[in-house]
N, C-alpha and C positions, 0 to 999 in steps of 0.2 A: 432546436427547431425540429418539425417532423422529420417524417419518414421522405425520403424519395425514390424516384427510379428513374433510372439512367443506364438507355441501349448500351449495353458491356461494349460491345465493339469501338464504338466511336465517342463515347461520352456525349453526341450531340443533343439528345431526347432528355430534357428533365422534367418531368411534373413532380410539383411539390406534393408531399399528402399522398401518392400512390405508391405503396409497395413495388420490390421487384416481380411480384409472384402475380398480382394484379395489372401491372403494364406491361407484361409479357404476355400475358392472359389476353390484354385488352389489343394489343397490336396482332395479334397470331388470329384473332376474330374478323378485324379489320383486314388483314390479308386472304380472309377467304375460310378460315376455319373454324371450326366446331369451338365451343365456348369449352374451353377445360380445364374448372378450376375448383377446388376443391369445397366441398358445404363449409365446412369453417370458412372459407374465404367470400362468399357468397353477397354477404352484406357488406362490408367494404368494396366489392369492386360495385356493387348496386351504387353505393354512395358516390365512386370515383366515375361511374359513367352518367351519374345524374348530374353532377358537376360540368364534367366535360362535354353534355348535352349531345349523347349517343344515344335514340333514343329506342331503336333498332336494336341492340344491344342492352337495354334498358327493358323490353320488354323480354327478351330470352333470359333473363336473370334472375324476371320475375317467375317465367316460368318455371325456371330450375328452382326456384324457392317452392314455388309451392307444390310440385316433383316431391321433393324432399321433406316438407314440411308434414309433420304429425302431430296427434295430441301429446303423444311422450315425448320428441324432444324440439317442441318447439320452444324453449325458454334454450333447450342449447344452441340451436341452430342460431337463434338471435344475440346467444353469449361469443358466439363465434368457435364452441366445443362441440359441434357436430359431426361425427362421421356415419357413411354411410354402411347402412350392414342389407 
């Protein structure tokens, strides 16, 4: 089966399909803070907040994409081997 993630402390929180690095990311936004999550991760958490139909969050992702996005490494940013220099 995929990936999941699941709040360490309590095991109560699972979403199937999202990373721990993406549902950590996505809760720590929802509690009031700054989106911080790395350009590799960028498109998947796009994918897990278009899902979970956040759409507020949905637009700050896209922001950060295209923040980030250049003609040289927009095939890695989309490969998910993006970082930032």
């Amino acid at each position: 089966m995929g990936t999941c993630w699941a709040e360490e402390s309590s095991r109560h929180l699972v979403i199937e399909g999202v990373s721990p690095d993406v549902g950590s990311a996505i809760v720590s936004f929802l509690y009031g803070n700054d989106l911080e999550i790395q350009p590799s991760m960028l498109l998947p958490t796009l994918i897990s907040v278009d899902r979970l139909m956040l759409a507020e969050l949905e637009d700050v992702c896209g922001d950060l994409i295209q923040s980030f996005a250049r003609p040289d490494n927009i095939l890695e940013l989309a490969a998910g081997k993006c970082s930032v220099k």
